[in-house]
N, C-alpha and C positions, 0 to 999 in steps of 0.2 A: 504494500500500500504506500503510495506517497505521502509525503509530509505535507503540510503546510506550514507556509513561510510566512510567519509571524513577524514585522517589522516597530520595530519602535523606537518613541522619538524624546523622550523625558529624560534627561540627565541627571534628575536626581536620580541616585541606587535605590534608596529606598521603595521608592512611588514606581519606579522601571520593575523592581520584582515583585515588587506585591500587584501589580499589572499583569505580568505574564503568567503571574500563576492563575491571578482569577481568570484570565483568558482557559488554557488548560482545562479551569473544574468549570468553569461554564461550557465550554464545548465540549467535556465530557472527553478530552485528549491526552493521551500521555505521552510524558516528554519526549519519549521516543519517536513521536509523528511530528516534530513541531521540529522547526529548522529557526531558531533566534537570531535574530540580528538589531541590535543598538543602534540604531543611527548616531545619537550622537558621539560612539566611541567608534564607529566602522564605516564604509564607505559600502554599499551596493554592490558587488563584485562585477565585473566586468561583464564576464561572459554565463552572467543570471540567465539562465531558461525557465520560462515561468510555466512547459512542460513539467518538468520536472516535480512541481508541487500540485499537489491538489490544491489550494487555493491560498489568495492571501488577505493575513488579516493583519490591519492596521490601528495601531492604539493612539490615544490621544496624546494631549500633550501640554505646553505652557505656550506656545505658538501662535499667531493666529496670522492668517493666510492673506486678509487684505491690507495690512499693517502695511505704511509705504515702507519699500525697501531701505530707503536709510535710516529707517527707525528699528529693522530686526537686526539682532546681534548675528555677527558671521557666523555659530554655529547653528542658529535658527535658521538664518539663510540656506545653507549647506544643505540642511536636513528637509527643508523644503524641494529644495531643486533637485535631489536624490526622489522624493517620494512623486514629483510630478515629473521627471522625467523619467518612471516604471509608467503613468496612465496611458499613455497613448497607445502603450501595449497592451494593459488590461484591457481597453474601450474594443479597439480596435479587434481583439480575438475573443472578446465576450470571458475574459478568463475569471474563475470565481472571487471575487470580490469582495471583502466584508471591511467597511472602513468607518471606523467607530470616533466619532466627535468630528475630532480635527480631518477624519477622513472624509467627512462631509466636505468641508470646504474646500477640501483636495478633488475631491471628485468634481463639483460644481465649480471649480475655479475652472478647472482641464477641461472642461466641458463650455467656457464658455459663460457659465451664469456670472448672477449676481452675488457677491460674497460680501458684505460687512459689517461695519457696528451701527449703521441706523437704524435698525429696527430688529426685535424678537430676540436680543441676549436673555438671559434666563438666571438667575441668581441658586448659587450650590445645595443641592438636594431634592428630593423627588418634585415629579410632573406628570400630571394626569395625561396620558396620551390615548387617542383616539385612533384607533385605524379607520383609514377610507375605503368605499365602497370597493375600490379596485385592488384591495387585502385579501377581499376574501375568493379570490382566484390568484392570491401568490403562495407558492409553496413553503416559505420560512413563514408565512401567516396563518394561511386555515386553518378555523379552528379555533383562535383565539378569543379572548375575551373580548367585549366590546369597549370595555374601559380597561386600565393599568397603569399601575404607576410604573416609571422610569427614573432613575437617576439623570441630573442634567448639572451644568453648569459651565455657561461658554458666554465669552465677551462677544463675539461675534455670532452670525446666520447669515443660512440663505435668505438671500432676498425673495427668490421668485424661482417657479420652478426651472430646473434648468432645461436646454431641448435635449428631447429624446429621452426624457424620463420620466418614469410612474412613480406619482405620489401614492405613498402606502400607510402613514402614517401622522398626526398630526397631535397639535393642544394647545390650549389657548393662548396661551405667552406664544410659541413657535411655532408656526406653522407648519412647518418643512422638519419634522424630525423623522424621515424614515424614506427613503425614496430608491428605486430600481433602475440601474440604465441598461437596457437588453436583459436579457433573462437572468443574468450572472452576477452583475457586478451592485454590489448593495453599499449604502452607507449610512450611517444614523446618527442623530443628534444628539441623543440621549447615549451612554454607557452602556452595552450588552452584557459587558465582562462583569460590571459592577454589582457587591452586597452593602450592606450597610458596615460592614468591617470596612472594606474596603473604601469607601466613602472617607468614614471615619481617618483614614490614615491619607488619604489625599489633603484632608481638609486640614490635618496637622502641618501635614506638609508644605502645601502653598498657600496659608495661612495670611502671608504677608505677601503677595500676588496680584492684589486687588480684584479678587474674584469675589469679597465681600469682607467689612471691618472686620478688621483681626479679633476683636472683643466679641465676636457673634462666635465664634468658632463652637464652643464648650454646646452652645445652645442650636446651633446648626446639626454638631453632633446626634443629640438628643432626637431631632426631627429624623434622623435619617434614619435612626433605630429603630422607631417606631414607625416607620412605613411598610409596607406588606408588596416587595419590590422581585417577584419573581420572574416575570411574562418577559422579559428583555433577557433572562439568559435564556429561556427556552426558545427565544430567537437564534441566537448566539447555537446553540445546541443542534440546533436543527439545520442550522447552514454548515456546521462540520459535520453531522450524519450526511447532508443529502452529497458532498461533494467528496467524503473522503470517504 
């Protein structure tokens, strides 16, 4: 069986492995099927065949994608231009897909859409999200609930849908948290990987990030513990069943 090539972009160690792992127990994979790579400590290898993996999934990040260029730090930079120069390839061969936050932006930038901070950021911890009508004929969907909650928290959004893509997923702060471009290629706004642990140690982490005042932290905590945050890894789950 192939691996899937799991890509990621967070420099911090800590938030990088407690990431990979929840990726793993949420897709139900063991490490032996997953191929790691850091961006910000490695470079993309040359001669990647993305044959070679059953699909790839991409974790979030401190980043964000329409920031002007002379505002992102050189390894921000880097690590962006590694991650959208793989999309032309995923687009173009339809190859399996899963691009979780920041991979939204990635996707819908490569694509062409709209990406920024005018509208629909989302403040750190659960979102009620919605699936759309066109959910219930995608296969990572059917089935699902009609309401769930999601983990979120991102300075930036899509603006507007990108072309050539299915809206799958939505909620009232964000419109755009879940979308398909050809049968393969997926990305979401919300967390798939993420529990309320893992929340919890993000929110330690980039604490001082301005993702939200540092003194909300303890009580950001608390909300995320107590939300009932399943439905996003059984997404997660069921895109490494169907592909690997």
């Amino acid at each position: 069986m192939k691996p899937f090539l799991i890509l990621q972009l967070r420099p911090e160690t800590d938030a990088a492995d407690g990431e990979f792992a929840s990726i793993l127990a949420r897709a139900h994979l063991p490490e032996h099927r997953a191929r790691r790579i850091r961006l910000d400590q490695e470079c993309l290898p040359d001669d990647l065949e993305l044959d070679d993996y059953a699909g790839v999934i991409v974790g979030g990040g401190p980043g964000c994608v329409s920031d002007p260029p002379e505002e992102k730090s050189p390894l921000d930079a880097r690590i962006e231009a590694q991650i959208m120069g793989l999309m032309p390839r995923i687009t173009a061969t339809d190859h399996p897909f899963m691009g979780c936050c920041y991979g939204l932006g990635i996707l819908a930038a490569h694509l062409g859409g709209d990406v920024s901070r005018a509208r629909y950021s989302e403040p750190v911890g659960p979102s009620e999200c919605i699936p759309t009508t066109a959910a219930a004929d995608d296969p990572l969907m059917r089935g699902l609930p009609g309401r769930w909650a999601a983990f979120v928290g991102h300075k930036e959004a899509v603006q507007a849908l990108p072309p050539g893509c299915v809206h799958l997923v939505s909620s009232a702060p964000c419109p755009f948290q879940m979308i398909r471009h050809g049968r393969n290629v997926y990305a979401t706004q919300f967390h798939p990987e993420a529990d309320a642990r893992d929340f919890e140690n993000r929110i330690r982490i980039y604490k001082n990030h301005g993702y939200f005042p540092p003194e909300m932290a303890e009580a950001l905590i608390d909300i995320c513990h107590a939300a009932d945050v399943t439905v996003p890894g059984e997404i997660l789950r069921r895109f490494a069943a169907r592909y690997g």
